[in-house]
C-alpha positions, -999 to +999 in steps of 0.1 A: -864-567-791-874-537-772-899-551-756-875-579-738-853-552-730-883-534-714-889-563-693-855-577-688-851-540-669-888-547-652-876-585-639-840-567-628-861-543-613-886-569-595-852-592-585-840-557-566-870-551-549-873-586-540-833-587-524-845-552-510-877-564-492-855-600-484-827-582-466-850-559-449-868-587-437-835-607-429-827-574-403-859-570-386-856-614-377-820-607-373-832-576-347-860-597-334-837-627-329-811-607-311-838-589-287-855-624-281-813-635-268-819-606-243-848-610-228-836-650-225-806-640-210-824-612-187-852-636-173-824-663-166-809-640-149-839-630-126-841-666-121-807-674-110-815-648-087-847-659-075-831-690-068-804-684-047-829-660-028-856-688-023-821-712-013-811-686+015-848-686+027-845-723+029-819-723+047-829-693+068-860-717+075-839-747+083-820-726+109-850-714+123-868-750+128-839-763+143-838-735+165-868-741+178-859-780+182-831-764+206-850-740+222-881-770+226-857-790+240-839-762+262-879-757+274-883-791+283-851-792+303-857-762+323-892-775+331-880-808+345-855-789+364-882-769+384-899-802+387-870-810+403-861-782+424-898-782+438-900-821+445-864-813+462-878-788+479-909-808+489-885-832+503-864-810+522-895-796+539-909-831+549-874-839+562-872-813+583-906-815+594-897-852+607-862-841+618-872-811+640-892-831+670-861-858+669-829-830+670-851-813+698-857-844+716-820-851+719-812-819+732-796-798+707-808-761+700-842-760+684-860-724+671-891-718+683 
């Protein structure tokens, strides 16, 4: 009988160490588990971030492109305006240039 009470003692001992080395192991997945949550949460974070800075640079693009539709457009316009002004111009000249002998001929004042 002493002998099973030796090793009743020796499995009570071994179940022990066993709970021991099972709880021990049940904190460090239980740490490992909670630092695994974190660094989830931290990197979805940094990308909630990340996206809402690569939105605004979307839309900071967008605003620039149609920018320079305007300002194409504005460029466009002021170039056919000095089209304008110049063929004007032309036209002015070539009317005086036929009006000048007539206005003289009839008499009115004419520079020299």
């Amino acid at each position: 009988m002493e002998s099973t009470g030796g090793s009743g003692i020796f499995i009570i001992k071994m179940a022990e160490s066993f709970v021991h080395v099972t709880l021990h192991c049940l904190v460090v997945q239980t740490s490992a588990v909670y630092q695994l949550q974190r660094r989830v949460r931290t990197l979805r974070e940094q990308l909630q971030r990340r996206d809402i800075h690569l939105d605004l640079l979307r839309r900071k693009l967008s605003l620039q492109e149609e920018n320079g539709r305007v300002r194409s457009v504005l460029e466009t316009e002021r170039d056919e305006a000095n089209l304008r002004l110049v063929d004007t111009g032309m036209q002015i000249a070539l009317i005086s240039y036929w009006l000048t002998p007539l206005v003289c001929g009839i008499g009115l004042v004419c520079k020299s």
